[in-house]
C-alpha positions in Angstrom: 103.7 128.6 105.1 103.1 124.9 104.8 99.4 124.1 103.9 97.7 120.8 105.0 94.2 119.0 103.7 92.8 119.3 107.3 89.4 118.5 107.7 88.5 119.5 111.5 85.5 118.1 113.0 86.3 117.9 116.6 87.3 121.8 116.2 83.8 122.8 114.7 82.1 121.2 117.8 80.8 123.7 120.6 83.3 125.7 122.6 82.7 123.6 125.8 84.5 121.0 124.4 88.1 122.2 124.3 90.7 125.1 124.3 91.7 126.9 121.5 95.5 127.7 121.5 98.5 127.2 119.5 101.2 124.9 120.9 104.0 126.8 122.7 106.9 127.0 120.5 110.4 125.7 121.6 114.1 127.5 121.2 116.0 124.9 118.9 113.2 122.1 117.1 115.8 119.2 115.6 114.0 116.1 114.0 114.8 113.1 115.4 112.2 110.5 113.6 109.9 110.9 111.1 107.7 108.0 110.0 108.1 107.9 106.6 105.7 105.4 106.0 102.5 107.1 107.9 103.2 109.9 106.3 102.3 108.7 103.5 99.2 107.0 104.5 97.9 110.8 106.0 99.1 113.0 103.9 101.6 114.6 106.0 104.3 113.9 103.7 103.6 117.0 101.9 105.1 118.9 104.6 108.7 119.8 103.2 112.1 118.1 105.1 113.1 121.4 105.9 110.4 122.5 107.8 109.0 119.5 109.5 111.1 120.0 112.6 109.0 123.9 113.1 105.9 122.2 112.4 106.1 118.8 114.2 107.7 120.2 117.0 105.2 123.3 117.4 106.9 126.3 116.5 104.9 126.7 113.2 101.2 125.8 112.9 100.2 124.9 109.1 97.2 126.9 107.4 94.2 124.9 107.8 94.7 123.9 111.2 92.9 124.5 114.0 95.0 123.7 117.0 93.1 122.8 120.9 93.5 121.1 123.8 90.2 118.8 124.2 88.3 118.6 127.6 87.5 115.2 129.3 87.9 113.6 132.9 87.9 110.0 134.2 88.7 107.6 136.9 92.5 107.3 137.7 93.1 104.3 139.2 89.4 104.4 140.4 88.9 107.5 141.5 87.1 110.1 140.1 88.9 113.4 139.1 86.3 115.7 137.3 88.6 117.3 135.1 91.3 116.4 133.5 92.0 117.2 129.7 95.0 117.8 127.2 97.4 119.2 129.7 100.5 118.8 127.3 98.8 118.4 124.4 97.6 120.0 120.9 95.1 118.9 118.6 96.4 120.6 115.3 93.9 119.0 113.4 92.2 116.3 111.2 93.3 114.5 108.0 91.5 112.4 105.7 93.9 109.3 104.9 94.5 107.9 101.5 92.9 104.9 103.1 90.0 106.8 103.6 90.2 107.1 107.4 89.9 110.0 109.4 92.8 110.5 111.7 93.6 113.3 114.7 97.3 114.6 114.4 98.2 115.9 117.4 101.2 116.9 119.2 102.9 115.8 122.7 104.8 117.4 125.0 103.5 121.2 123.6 103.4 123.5 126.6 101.5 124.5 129.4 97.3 124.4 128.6 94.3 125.4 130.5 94.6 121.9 132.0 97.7 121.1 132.5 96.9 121.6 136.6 100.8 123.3 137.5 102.3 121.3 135.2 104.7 122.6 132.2 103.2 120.6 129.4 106.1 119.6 128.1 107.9 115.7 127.9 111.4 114.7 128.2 112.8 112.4 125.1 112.4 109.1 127.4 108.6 109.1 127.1 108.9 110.2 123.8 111.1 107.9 122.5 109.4 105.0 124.3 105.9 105.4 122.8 107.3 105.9 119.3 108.6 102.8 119.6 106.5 100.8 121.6 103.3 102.3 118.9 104.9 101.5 116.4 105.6 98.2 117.3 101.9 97.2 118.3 100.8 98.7 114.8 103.1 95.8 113.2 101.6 93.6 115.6 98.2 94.0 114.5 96.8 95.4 117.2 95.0 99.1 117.1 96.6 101.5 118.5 97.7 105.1 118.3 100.8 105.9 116.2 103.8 108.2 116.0 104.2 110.3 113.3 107.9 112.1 114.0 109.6 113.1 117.5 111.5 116.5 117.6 114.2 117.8 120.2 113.3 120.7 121.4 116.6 122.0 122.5 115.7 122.5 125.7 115.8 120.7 129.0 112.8 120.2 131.2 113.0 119.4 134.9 111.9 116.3 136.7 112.8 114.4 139.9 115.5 113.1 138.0 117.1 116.6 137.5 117.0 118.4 134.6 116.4 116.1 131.0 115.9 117.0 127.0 113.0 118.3 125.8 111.5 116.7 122.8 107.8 116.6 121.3 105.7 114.0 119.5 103.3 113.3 116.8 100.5 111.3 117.9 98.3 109.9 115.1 95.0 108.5 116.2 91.3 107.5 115.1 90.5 110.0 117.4 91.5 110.8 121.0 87.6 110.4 122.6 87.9 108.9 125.6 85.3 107.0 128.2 86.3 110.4 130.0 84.7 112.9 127.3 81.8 111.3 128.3 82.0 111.3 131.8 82.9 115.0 132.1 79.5 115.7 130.8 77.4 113.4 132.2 79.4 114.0 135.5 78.2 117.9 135.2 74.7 117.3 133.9 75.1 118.9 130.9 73.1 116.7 128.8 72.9 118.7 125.5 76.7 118.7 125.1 76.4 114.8 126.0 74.1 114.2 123.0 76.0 116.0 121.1 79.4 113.9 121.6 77.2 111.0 121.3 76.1 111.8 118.1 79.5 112.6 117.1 81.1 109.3 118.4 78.6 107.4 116.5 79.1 109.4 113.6 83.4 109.4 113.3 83.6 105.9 114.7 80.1 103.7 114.5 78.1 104.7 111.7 76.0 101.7 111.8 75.0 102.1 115.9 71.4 103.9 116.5 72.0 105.6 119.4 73.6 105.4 122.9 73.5 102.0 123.9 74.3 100.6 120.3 77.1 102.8 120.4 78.1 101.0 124.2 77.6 97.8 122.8 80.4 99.0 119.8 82.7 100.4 122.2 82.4 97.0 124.4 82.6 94.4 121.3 86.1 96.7 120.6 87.1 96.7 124.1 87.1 92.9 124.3 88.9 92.2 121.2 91.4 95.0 122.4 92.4 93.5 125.8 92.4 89.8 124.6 95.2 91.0 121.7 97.3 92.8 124.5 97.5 89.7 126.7 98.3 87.5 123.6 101.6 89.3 123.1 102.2 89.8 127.1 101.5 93.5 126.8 100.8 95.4 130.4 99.1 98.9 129.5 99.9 99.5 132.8 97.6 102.9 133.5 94.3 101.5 132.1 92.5 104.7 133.5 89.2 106.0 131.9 90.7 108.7 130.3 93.1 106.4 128.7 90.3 104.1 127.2 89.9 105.5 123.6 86.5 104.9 122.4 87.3 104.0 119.1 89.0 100.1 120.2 92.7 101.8 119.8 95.6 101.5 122.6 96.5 104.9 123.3 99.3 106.4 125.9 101.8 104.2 127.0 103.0 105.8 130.0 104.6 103.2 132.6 103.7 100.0 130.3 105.5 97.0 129.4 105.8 93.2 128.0 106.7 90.7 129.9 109.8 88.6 129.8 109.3 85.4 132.4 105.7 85.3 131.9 103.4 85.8 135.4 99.9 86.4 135.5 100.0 89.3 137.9 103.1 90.5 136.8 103.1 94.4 137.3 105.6 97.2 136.2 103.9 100.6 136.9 105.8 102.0 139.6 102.3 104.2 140.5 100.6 100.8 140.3 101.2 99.9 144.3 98.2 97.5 144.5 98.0 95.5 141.3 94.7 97.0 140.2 96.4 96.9 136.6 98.4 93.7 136.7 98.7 91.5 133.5 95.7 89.1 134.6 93.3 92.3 135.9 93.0 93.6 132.5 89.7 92.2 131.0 88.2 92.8 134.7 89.3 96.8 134.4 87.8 96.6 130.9 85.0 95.9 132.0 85.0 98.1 134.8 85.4 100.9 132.7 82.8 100.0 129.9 80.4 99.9 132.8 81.3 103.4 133.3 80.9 104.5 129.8 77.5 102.8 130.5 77.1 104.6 133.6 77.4 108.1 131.7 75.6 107.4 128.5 72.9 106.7 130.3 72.6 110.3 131.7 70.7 110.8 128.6 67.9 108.6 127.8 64.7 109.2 129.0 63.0 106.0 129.7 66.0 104.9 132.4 64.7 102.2 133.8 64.8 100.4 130.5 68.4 101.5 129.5 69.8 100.6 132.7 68.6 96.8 132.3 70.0 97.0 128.8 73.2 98.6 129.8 73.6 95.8 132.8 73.1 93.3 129.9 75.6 94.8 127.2 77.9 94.8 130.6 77.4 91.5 131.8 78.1 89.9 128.5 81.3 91.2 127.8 83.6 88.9 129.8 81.8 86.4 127.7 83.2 88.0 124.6 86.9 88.8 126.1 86.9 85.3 127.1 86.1 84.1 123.2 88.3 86.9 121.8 91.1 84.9 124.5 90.3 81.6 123.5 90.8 82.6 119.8 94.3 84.6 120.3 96.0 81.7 122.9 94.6 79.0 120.6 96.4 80.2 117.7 99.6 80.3 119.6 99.4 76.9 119.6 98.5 75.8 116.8 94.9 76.1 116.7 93.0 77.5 114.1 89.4 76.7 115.4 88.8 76.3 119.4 86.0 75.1 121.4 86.1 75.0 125.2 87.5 71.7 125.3 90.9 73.2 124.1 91.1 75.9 127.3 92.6 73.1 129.9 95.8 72.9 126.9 95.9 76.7 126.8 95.8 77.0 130.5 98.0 74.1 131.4 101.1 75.8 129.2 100.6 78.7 131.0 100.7 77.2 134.6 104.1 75.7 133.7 105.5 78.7 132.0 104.4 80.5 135.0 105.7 77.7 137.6 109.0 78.1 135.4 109.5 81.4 134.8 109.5 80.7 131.1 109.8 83.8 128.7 106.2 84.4 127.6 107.5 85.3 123.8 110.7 83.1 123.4 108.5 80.0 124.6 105.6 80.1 122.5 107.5 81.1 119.3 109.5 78.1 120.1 106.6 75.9 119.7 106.8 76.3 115.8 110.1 74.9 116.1 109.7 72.4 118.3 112.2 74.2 120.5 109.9 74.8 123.5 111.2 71.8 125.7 114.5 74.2 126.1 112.6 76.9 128.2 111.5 74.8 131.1 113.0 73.8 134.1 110.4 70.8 134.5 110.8 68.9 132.2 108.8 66.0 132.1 106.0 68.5 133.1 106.2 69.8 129.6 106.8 66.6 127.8 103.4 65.4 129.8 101.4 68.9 128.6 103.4 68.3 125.0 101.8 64.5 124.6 98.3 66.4 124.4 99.4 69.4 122.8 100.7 67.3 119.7 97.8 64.7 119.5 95.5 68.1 119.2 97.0 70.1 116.5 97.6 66.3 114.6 94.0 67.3 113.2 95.2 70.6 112.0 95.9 71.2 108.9 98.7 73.5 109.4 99.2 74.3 112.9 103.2 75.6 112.4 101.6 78.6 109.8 99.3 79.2 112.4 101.6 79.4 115.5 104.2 81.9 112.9 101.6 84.3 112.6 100.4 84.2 116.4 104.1 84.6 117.5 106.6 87.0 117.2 109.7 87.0 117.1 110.9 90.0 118.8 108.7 93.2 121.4 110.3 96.0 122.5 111.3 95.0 125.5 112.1 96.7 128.4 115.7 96.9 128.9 116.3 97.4 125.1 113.7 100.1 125.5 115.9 102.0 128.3 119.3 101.1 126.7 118.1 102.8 123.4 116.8 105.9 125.7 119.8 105.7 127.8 122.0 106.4 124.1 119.5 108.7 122.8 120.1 110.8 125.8 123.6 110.6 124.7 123.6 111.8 121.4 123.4 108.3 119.4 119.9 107.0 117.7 121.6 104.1 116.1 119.7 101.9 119.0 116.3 103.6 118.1 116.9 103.2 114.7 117.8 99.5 114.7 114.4 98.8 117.2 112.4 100.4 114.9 113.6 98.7 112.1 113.5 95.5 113.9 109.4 95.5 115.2 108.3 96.8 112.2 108.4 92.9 111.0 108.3 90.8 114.2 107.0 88.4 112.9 109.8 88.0 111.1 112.7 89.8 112.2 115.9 89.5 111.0 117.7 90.8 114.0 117.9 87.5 116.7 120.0 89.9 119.1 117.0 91.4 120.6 114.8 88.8 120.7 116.9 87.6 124.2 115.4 88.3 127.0 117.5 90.5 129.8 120.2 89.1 131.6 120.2 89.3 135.4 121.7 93.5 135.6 119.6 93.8 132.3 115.9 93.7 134.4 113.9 96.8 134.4 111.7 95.8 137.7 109.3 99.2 137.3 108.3 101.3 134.5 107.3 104.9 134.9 104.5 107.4 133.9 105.8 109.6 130.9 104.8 113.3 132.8 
C-alpha cells in the first residue's frame, strides 16, 4: 500500500472537532486529471500512475493518513445554521511541501458523513470539473486560493434535479480548510476551551507572528481585504460568500455557483440561489466585512476583560474598508497603467468603469486592450472614451512604463462561463480535449497563446445563472 509523508495536525486535535471515517469507496475510480505540477510541489507525486485513480478517488487510503470530516457552522446567506461541517468531504491528511508549506489534501465528492444532513456526499463531474479549472486558473492569476490536485470518475451516476449524472471525486489542496465557521460553532455552543484551542492552532498553522485572538482577527482581516480587492480586479463573483466558505487563512475556497464577468456591471449576479443580490460583484468588500465582524463576534467569546476587546474588535472592524479600499485602488490602478496611486487617481479608475458599465464593455477584453491602445474598439460612446482617454494618457505620461504595468494587471484570457459549460457539456460526453486545452490555456493568462477563448460569448453562448455544485 502506497505510503505518504503526512504530517496530521488537524487530526491530533480533540475529538470534538471532526469525524473520523474513511471516504466511501466508489465501483469503477478512472483518472481524469492529475496535476502534475502540484504534485510535485506536495509530495504527492510519489503516489504511483497506477494507483492514483484508488487513492485520489477514495477507494484506498495511504498509510499515514488519518482521514475526517471536520466540524464547523456559519451564516448562509445570513442566516445562522449551527452545524454544518464536511458533508461530502474527507480530510486524508497533511503534507509538508517542498516549499515548506503545510497543505490539507482532501477529497470531494466522498460519500455520505455524519454531516452531510440527507445528502449522499457525493458530486457529479460538472462541479468537479468546474473548480479544477476555475482553481487552477486563479492560482496562475495570483490570487490565493485552494487548488486541485486530480479529479476521478467514479463510474457511477449520482442523481440530481437534472436526472441521473456521473460521479467523479476531487482533490482539494489547501492552506487549510478553517473557516470563520470553526469558530462560530464553538463560540455559538459556549464551549470555550475547544475555542482556545482552535485559536491557538490558527495562530499557530497560519499567523505565527499574532499574540492572541484579536491579533489573529486583525490577520485574518488585513488577508480578507487583499483577497476581495484581487477578485474584483479580474471580475471574479465568488458568488456564495457564506461564513463557512471564508477560509481563515486569506485563500478563495469552493467555487460553487461562481463566475467572471463578461460585459462588466457592478451588481452583476450569477448564483441562481442568490435571489436578492446579497453577493453581487459590487457587495463583496461589504460581505467581507460582514463576515470578519463575525469572526470578531466569536473570538471574542473568549477573552475575559470584554469590554476592552469589543472596542478593539469594533476598531480592527471599522478599519477594514479602509484597507479594501487601498488594496482596490492599488489592483484598478495598475490596470491602467499606474504603478503608484494616490486618491487623486480614483475619479480615472471610476470614470472607465462608469463607461464600461454604461456600454456594456467586456470587463477583461477592455482593459487588456488598454496596453494596445485598442480600448476605443469596445465602446459604443465614443467620444465618451476619447474624453476619459485625454486624462487617462496625460497620467500615465509620468510613468515610467505604464504598458509593463497594465501586461501584468491584465489577462488575457478567465475561464469563462460558457467555455466552462461547453467543456462540461463534452466531458459529460466522453471527450476532455476542451478541459485539456482550458487548462493549458489559464495556466499562463497573462500570456496565452490561445486568442480563441479570450472572446467573449456570442448572444446563444450566455450562461445567465450559475449553480451550487451539491
Amino acid at each position: 500500500m502506497t505510503t505518504l509523508a503526512f504530517d496530521n495536525s488537524y487530526a491530533a486535535l480533540p475529538d470534538a472537532f471532526h469525524t473520523r471515517l474513511d471516504p466511501t469507496p466508489v465501483k469503477a475510480p478512472r483518472l481524469l486529471a492529475f496535476n502534475d505540477d502540484l504534485a510535485r510541489l506536495t509530495g504527492l507525486d510519489s503516489v504511483p500512475p497506477e494507483e492514483r485513480a484508488a487513492v485520489f478517488g477514495g477507494n484506498r487510503v495511504p498509510e499515514g493518513a488519518a482521514p475526517l470530516a471536520q466540524l464547523y457552522a456559519g451564516h448562509q446567506f445570513g442566516n445562522y445554521n449551527p452545524q454544518l461541517g464536511d458533508g461530502r468531504a474527507i480530510l486524508l491528511g497533511e503534507v509538508v511541501g517542498s516549499d515548506g508549506i503545510r497543505r490539507d489534501i482532501q477529497l470531494k465528492g466522498s460519500g455520505p458523513t455524519p454531516y452531510s444532513r440527507m445528502g449522499d456526499g457525493r458530486a457529479w463531474l460538472g462541479p468537479v470539473l468546474r473548480e479544477y479549472v476555475v482553481s487552477e486558473a486563479m492560482h496562475a492569476l495570483g490570487i490565493p486560493t485552494t487548488r486541485a490536485l486530480a479529479a476521478v470518475a467514479t463510474g457511477e451516476d449520482i442523481w440530481r434535479e437534472q436526472g441521473a449524472l456521473p460521479g467523479a471525486v476531487l482533490t482539494r489542496v489547501a492552506r487549510s480548510h478553517l473557516r470563520v465557521g470553526t469558530f462560530q460553532v464553538f463560540a455559538h455552543r459556549g464551549e470555550i476551551d475547544a475555542l482556545k484551542t482552535l485559536t491557538e492552532y490558527a495562530i499557530r498553522r497560519h499567523y505565527p507572528e499574532a499574540t492572541g485572538p484579536m491579533d489573529l482577527l486583525r490577520a485574518v482581516c488585513a488577508a480578507q481585504a487583499g483577497l476581495v480587492a484581487q477578485w474584483m480586479s479580474v471580475g471574479f463573483i465568488h458568488g456564495v460568500m457564506n461564513t463557512d466558505n471564508a477560509a481563515i487563512s486569506g485563500e478563495t475556497i469552493d467555487y460553487g455557483p461562481c463566475a467572471f464577468m463578461d460585459a462588466f456591471h457592478a451588481g452583476r449576479v450569477f448564483s441562481s440561489i442568490d435571489q436578492q443580490g446579497r453577493y453581487a460583484y459590487a457587495n463583496q468588500p461589504n460581505i467581507a466585512v460582514w463576515n470578519m465582524a463575525q469572526l470578531a463576534t466569536a473570538l471574542l467569546q473568549q477573552l475575559d476583560d470584554k469590554e476592552a476587546a469589543v472596542e478593539e474588535a469594533t476598531e480592527v472592524i471599522h478599519a477594514m474598508p479602509k484597507q479594501i479600499e487601498h488594496a482596490w485602488r492599488s489592483r484598478f490602478a495598475a490596470k491602467i497603467g499606474i504603478s503608484a496611486p494616490t486618491e487623486a487617481d480614483m475619479p480615472l479608475i471610476e470614470g472607465l468603469l462608469a463607461l464600461m458599465q454604461k456600454d456594456g464593455a467586456d470587463f477583461t477584453n477592455t482593459f487588456r486592450a488598454l496596453g494596445d491602445e485598442g480600448a476605443r474598439d469596445h465602446f459604443v460612446d465614443r467620444d465618451a472614451f476619447d474624453a476619459w482617454a485625454e486624462g487617462w494618457r496625460a497620467r500615465i505620461a509620468a510613468e515610467p512604463d505604464p504598458q509593463k504595468v497594465m501586461n501584468a494587471a491584465n489577462p488575457a484570457v478567465i475561464p469563462r462561463n460558457h467555455r466552462i459549460e461547453q467543456m462540461i457539456q463534452a466531458a459529460v460526453a466522453g471527450d476532455m480535449t476542451p478541459f485539456e486545452r482550458l487548462t493549458k490555456a489559464l495556466s499562463t493568462p497573462f500570456r496565452s497563446t490561445d486568442p480563441a477563448l479570450a472572446r467573449p460569448p456570442t448572444e446563444d453562448e450566455i450562461v445567465p445563472a450559475t449553480f451550487c455544485g451539491t
